[in-house]
C-alpha positions, 0 to 999 in steps of 0.5 A: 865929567871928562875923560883922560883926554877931555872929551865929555862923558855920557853915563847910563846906569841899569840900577837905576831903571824902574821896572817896565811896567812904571817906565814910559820907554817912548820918554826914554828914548827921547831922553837918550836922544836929547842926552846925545844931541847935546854932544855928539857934535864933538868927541865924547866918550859912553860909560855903562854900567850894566849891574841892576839890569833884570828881568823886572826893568828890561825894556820889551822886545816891542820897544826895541824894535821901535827904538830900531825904526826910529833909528834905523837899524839894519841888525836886530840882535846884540847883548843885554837889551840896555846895552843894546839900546845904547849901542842902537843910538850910538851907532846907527846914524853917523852923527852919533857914532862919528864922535863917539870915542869910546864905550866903556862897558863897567861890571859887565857878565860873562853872557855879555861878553859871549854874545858880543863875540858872536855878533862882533861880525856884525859890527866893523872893526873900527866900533868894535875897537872903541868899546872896553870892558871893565871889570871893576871902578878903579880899572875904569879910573885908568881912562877918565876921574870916576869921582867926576861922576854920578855914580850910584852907591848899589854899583859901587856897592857892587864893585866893592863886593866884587873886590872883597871876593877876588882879592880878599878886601875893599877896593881904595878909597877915592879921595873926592875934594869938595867942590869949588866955589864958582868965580864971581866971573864964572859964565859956564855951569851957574844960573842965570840969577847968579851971573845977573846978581854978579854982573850988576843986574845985567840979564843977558850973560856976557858970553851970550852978548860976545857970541852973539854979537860976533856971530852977527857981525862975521857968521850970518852966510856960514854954511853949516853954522852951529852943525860943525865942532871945534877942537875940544882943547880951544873950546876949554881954553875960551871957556877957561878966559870967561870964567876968570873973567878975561877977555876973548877975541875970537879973530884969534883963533881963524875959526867962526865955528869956535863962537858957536860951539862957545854958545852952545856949550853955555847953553847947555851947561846951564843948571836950568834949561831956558825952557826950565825943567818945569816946563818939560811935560807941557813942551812934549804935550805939544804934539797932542795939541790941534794943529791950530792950536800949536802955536797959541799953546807955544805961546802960552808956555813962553809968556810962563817962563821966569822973566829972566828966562823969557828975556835970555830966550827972546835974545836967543830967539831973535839971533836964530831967527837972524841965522835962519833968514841970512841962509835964506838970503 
């Protein structure tokens, strides 16, 4: 979902970790990683809900040191070893923590609250004002629409209880409208299939061939291509044009990152990544692979792909290999 002021939100829910002994903390990690690569480019907001964290599913102090190695941490202690997880991504590196907004901790203990004032020092006034702590779902209501969101029924469970035992009755009911059809023009958030089906068979998604095309024409020497964000309003605003099937000229809005951040918004929105979630053991499985036998193996999970997949990812891939060679150049 969005925030109040547009920006996407990341949740983490502490209900939903399995106790340690099930869980692979490395795939953890990684996942929090690729979670954040895909918006930390542009303002975003963190919402944690910290009931369900327990003895049985905390990670272990040796994770977390190496979650600290990998991400460099200079301190080692902070509240509630999740929290503290999130909070080791989010502002270790600078392209975490540069666009991160705000942080809003959701049911959080008094534990936790305590320990963060003794280890506020640690951290600089200017993080320490983007995090938020709120004590039911209908305060958090006030900073984004929570129905937006996945929110897991023992948390909201939680909260209602919360409610009963402060003030005696059930929170209000939020209101969820049903979700709307897609366009038959919609380019972000529907599969490759529905595009094509609405689109007279045509594999390669209109937003791809624009993007790509512009990018081609006027973006090959741009320094910082595909690394730079662009103002999230402009970016709904082209996105908003796609779906209802308008055109876009992007001469007018005098900015060349605004087609990149177009193409990887589309990206990531895709119900399905091009590499498809079937794939997902067999790409991380790479790495344990004899060097020489990497790119045979890469191959041979690409030539798997759904056809329509292949296609998109080999249009993709060409035009990478395009940005690649003109920095070279």
């Amino acid at each position: 979902g969005d925030d109040n002021s547009g920006r996407k939100v990341i949740t983490f829910s502490c209900c939903r970790m399995p106790p340690s002994h099930q869980l692979n903390h490395t795939r953890l990690l990684e996942y929090l990683k690729y979670t954040l690569d895909q918006y930390v480019e542009n303002d975003y907001t963190v919402v944690y809900f910290h009931y369900g964290l327990k003895s049985v599913n905390k990670p272990s102090l040796k994770w977390l040191q190496t979650a600290y190695k990998e991400f460099d941490r200079n301190y080692s202690v902070l509240p509630s070893p999740a929290f503290h997880v999130f909070l080791t991504i989010s502002f270790s590196f600078p392209r975490y923590k540069k666009n991160l907004k705000a942080l809003y901790v959701v049911h959080p203990t008094n534990f936790i609250k305590i320990l963060w004032n003794i280890f506020k020092p640690l951290i600089s006034h200017k993080f320490g004002k983007k995090i938020t702590y709120l004590n039911y779902l209908a305060d958090l209501g006030q900073h984004l629409k929570y129905d937006q969101l996945n929110i897991p029924q023992e948390v909201i469970r939680h909260d209602e209880n919360l409610w009963r035992k402060q003030k005696g009755k059930l929170p209000p009911v939020v209101k969820v409208p049903p979700p709307r059809p897609p366009l038959p023009t919609q380019q972000f958030g529907v599969s490759l299939q529905y595009m094509k089906d609405k689109n007279k068979g045509e594999l390669i998604p209109l937003v791809m061939k624009e993007t790509v095309s512009y990018l081609k024409s006027k973006g090959l020497q741009v320094e910082g291509l595909f690394r730079r964000s662009a103002s999230i309003q402009t970016i709904k605003d082209v996105q908003k044009l796609y779906n209802q099937g308008k055109p876009v000229n992007f001469d007018d809005y005098h900015d060349i990152h605004i087609p990149a951040v177009i193409l990887k918004t589309f990206l990531r929105e895709l119900p399905q990544p091009l590499l498809t979630f079937d794939c997902y053991d067999q790409i991380l499985e790479i790495t344990s692979v004899e060097s020489c036998l990497r790119v045979t193996r890469c191959k041979q999970i690409i030539q798997g792909l759904p056809e329509h997949n292949y296609v998109v990812l080999k249009y993709l891939i060409c035009f990478l290999h395009m940005v690649s060679m003109g920095k070279i150049l």
